[in-house]
N, C-alpha and C positions, 0 to 999 in steps of 0.2 A: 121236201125235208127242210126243218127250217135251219140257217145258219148259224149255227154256233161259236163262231170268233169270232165275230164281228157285234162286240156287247160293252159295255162300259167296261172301262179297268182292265180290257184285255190287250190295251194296243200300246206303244213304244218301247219294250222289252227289244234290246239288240242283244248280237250273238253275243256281248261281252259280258252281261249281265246274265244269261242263262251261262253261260260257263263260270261264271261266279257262286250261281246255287247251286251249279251242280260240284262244285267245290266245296263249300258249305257242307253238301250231304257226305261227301264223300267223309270229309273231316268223321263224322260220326263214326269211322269204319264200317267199310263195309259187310267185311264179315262179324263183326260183334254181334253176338246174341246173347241177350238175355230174356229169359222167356218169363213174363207177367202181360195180365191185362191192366194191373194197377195205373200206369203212367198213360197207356193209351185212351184209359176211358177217361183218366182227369181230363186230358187234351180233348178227346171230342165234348165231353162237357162244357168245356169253355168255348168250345166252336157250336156248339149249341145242337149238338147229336145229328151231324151232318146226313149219318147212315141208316137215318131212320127217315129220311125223306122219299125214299123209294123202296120199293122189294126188291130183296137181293136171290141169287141162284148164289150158293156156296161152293165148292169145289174143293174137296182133297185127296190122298192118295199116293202112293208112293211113283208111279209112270203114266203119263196120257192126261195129266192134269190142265195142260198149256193147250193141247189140241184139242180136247175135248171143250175148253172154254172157250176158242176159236172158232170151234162150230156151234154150240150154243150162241154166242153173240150173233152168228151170220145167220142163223135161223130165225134168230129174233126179229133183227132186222129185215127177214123178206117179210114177215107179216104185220111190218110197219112201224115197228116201238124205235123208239131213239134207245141207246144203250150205253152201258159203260160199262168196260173190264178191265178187271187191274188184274195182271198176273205177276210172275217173276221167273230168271231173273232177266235180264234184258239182252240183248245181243249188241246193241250199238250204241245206242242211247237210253238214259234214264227215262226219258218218254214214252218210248212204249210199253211202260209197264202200264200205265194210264192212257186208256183210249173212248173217243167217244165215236161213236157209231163207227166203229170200227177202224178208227184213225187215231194214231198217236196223237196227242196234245200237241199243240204248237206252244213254240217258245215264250209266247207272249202270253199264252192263259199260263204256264207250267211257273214263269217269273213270278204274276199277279198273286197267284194262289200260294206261294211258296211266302210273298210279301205279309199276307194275311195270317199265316198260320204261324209263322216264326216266332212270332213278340210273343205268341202262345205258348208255344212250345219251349222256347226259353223259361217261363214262368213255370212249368212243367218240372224241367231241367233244375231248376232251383230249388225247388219242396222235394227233390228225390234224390235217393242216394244213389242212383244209377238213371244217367240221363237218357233218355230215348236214344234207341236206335235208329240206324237209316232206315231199316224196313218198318219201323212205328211211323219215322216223319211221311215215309211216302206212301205207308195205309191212310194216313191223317188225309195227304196232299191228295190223292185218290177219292175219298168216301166227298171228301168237301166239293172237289172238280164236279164229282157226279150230282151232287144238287144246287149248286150253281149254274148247272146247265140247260136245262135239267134232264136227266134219264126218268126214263119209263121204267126203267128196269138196271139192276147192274148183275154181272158174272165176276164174281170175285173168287182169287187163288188162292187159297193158306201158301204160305211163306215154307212152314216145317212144322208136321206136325197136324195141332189141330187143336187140341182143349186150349192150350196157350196160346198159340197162334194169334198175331196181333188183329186179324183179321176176326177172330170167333167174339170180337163184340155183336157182329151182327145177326145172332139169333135167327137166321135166312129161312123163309119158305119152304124151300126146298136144298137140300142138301145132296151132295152128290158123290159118293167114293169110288173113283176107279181103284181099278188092282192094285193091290197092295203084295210089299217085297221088302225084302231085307234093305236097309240102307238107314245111313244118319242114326245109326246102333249107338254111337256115342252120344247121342242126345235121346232118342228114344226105348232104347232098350234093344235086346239082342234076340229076341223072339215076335214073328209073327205078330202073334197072342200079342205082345207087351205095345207094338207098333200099330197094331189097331184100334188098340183102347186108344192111344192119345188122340188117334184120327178122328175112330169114333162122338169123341167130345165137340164136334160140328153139327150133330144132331143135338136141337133142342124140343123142347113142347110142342107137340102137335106138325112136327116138319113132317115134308114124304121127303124120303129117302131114294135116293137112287141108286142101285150098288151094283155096279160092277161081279163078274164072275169071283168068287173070290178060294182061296185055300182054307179047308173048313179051320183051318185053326185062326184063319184073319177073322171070316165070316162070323164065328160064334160071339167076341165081344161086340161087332155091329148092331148082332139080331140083341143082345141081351140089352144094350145101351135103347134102341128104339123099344122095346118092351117100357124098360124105365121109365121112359120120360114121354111114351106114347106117341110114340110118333109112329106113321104109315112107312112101308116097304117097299118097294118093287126089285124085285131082283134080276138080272142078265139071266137066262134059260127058264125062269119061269113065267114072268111076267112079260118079257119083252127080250130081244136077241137080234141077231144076222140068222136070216134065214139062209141066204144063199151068196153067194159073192165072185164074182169074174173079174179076172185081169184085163183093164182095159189101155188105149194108148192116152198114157201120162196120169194113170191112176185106177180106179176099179169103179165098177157097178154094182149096187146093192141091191138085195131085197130086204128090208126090215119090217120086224115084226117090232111093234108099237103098242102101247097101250091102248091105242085106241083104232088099232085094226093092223093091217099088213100096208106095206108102202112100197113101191117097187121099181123098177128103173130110177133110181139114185144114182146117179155118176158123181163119186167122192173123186178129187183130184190128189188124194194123196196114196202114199203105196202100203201096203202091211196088214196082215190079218190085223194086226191090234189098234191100226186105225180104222177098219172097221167094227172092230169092238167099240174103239171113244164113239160111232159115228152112233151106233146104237143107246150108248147109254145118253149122250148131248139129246138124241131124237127124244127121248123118255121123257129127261129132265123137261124140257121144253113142254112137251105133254102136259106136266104134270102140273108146270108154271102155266099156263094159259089155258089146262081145266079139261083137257081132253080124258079121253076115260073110254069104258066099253059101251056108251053110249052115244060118244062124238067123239070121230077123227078129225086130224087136221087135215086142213087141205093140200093134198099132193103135192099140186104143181108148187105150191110154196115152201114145200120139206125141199121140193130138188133143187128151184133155183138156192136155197138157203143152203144146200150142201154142196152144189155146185160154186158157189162165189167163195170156198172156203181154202184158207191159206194156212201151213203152217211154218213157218220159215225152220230150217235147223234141223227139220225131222226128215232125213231121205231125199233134201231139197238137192235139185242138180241146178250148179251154177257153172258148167263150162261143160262142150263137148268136143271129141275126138282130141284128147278121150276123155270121156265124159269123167266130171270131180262132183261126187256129193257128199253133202255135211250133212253128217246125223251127230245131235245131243246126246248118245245114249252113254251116261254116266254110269252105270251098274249093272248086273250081270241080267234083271231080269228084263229092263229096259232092251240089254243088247243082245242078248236072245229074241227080243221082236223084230230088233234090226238083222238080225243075221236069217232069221225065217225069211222076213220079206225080202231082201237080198236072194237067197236063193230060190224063191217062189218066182220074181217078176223081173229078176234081171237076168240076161243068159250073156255077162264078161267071159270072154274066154281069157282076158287076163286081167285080175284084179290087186291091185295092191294098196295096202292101208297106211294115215299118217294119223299117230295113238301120240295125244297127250292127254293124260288124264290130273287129277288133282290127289295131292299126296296121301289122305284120309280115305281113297276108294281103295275096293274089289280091282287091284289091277290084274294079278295074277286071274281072276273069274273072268277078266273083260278078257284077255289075252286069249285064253282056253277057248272062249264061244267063240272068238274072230277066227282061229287056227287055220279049221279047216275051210274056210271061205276066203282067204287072202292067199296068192302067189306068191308076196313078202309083205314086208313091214318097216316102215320109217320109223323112229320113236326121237320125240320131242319134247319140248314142255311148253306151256302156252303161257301167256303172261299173267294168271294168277300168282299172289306171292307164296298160296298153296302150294302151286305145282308141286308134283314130284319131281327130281332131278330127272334131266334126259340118261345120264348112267346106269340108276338105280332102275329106273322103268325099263332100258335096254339088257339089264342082268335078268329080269324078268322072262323078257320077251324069249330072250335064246335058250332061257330053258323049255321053253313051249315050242319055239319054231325052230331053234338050231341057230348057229350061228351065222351061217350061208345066207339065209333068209331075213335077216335083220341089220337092218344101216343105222346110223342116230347122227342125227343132225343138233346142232346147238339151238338152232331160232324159226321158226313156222317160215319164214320164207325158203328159206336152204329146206327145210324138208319137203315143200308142197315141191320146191323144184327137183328134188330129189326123185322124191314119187314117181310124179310126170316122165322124167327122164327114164325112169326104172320100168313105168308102164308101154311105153313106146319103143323100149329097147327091144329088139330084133322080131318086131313085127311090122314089118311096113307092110303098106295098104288096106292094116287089119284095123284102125284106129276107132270104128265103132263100133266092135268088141270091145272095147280095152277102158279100164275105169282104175277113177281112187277114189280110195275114200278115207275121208276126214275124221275122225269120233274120237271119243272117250269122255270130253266136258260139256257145256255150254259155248264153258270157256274158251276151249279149241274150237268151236264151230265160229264163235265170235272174230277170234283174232285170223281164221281164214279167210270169213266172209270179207272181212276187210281188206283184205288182198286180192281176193279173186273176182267181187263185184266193183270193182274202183270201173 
């Protein structure tokens, strides 16, 4: 494989200058949205339509969007293509949202290209009455990375959404929707129905579609949108699916069904019926991207090493044992309905207890209700979004669900993961691998744990 940092204009960048631009972006707010593609295609205009240098795989959807394009990527790469995937939103650094063959950017390309694209993007900034966003500059910094490097291919995330979505310049190949759910009502609407059509706008002329199992009321603006604009289908239980699936040690065993035949002894290293769902629809896409059909499969042994090598940090990830602590992302109700499934399917804690910060704009009262009956108690926190909900107001919540016996609240993610810990360990010695916590509710909470817990 050939080496990719080691190229002109990629080297003298120190950490003080990458904390500069990542300053810079910040500046932009982070959470600011404004949804147009007007400013983003002026800027890749002037960069000279970076994201038409290669074929891109799309990706959106309300859950499984980040793992699913994690296993796309690593499939990619067993059958040899260099890659790039921009997802959102980050856990530690702005860098991994931007990766190449499957490795964040280093400081030194993330500086160079951040150099090049600015003087642009200010010029941008000046002809508009609303300047780019952070997530426009680092679609910009993203599409440019990947053909500079250059990718075979890239796996790109929408951001939110999907017809606006800074990312839906790139008109992609193939397009891909996992499951679709309620959430982000305040920018997309409060129905299914209303949350699909915006998704749907990721389908262009002549794409094949990937789609996920979906509720007929998501499903029907999908099927209507690819009639439109003619684009090809495949859908979860008809086309392609899990055939079969076993609990295996430190993740599960697949049979999938493929477009291009049945595939079987898969060892996914992650845990949840619904990561075997992403693993089936990534396997599709892939198919679909590299031309497989009912006339040609791919080759096995490079579906498993490719699902084998697959990571997804934040999803059911375990970062300490006796007693074991895992961080799951799952921000909304249907999200954590996959975590609480797979929680009781593949873990047997005889004593478990949760640390919930969520962000002030969710389903807390939803999130609470699905954890209830699978937690022994409950920490309640806030994480350092300036979102957050107050640790108070999420703990008035909680004790109406769990009682008041069953609910502690800590001021700061350290006091509460110690809290946990403490709570989970209390009067069970010798029993310690039984005994678990877990971390959920944001990104944001899984970030500012990881932080503490993998130092």
């Amino acid at each position: 494989m050939t080496d990719r940092t080691d190229q002109p204009g990629r080297s003298g960048a120190g950490r003080g200058e990458f904390a500069a631009v990542d300053a810079e972006l910040a500046a932009r707010g982070f959470t600011r949205m404004h949804f147009s593609l007007d400013r983003i295609e002026s800027l890749l205009d002037l960069l000279g339509s970076p994201q038409r240098a290669y074929p891109s795989i799309h990706l959106t959807g309300t859950n499984g969007k980040t793992s699913t394009a994690r296993m796309i990527d690593s499939l990619l790469r067993a059958f040899g293509l260099h890659t790039g995937r921009y997802t959102s939103p980050h856990l530690e650094t702005v860098r991994e949202r931007i990766s190449l063959d499957g490795e964040p950017v280093d400081e030194a390309r993330f500086v160079a290209t951040y150099r090049e694209v600015k003087p642009l993007a200010d010029l941008v900034d000046q002809r508009s009455a609303e300047p780019l966003t952070y997530f426009d500059l680092t679609t910009a910094l993203a599409f440019a990375t990947f053909a500079d490097a250059p990718v075979d291919v890239a796996v790109v995330e929408v951001g939110l959404g999907g017809a606006e979505d800074s990312t839906n310049v790139l008109q992609a190949g193939v397009a891909v929707l996992t499951p679709i759910g309620l959430d982000h009502t305040e920018w997309l609407g409060d129905t299914l129905e209303d949350i699909a059509l915006h998704k749907a706008g990721i389908i262009h002329s002549g794409a094949t579609v990937i789609a996920a199992a979906q509720e007929e009321e998501a499903a029907r603006p999908i099927l209507e949108r690819c009639a439109e604009v003619g684009a090809t289908v495949a859908r979860e239980g008809a086309e392609f699916g899990v055939l079969r699936r076993a609990v295996a040690v430190g993740g599960q065993v697949l049979t999938l069904q493929g477009l291009g035949g049945v595939y079987d002894e898969v060892f996914l290293p992650l845990h949840g019926a619904h990561q075997a769902q992403n693993a089936a629809v990534a396997l599709a896409a892939v198919e679909a991207f590299l031309g497989a059909g009912a006339k040609r499969q791919l080759d096995v042994e490079a579906v498993r090493e490719g699902f084998a090598a697959t990571s997804s940090p934040g999803r059911l990830e375990k970062v300490r044992n006796a007693p074991t602590v895992l961080l799951d992302g799952a921000h909304n109700p249907h999200g954590m309905a996959a975590t609480v499934t797979a929680l009781q399917e593949e873990f047997a804690f005889s004593k478990l207890v949760g640390v919930l910060a969520v962000l002030g704009d969710k389903d807390a009262a939803g999130l609470l209700e699905l954890l209830e009956p699978v937690l022994d108690s409950l920490v309640v926190t806030r994480n350092s979004s300036p979102r957050a909900m107050p640790a108070d107001e999420l703990a008035e919540l909680a004790r109406e669900v769990f009682g008041p016996d069953r609910v502690q609240v800590a001021a700061a993610m350290p006091d509460a993961i110690e809290a946990a810990v403490a709570e989970a360990e209390y009067d069970v010695p010798g029993e310690l691998a039984g005994v678990g916590v877990l971390v959920t509710g944001s990104v944001v909470t899984v970030a500012d744990a990881r932080r503490l817990l993998k130092r």
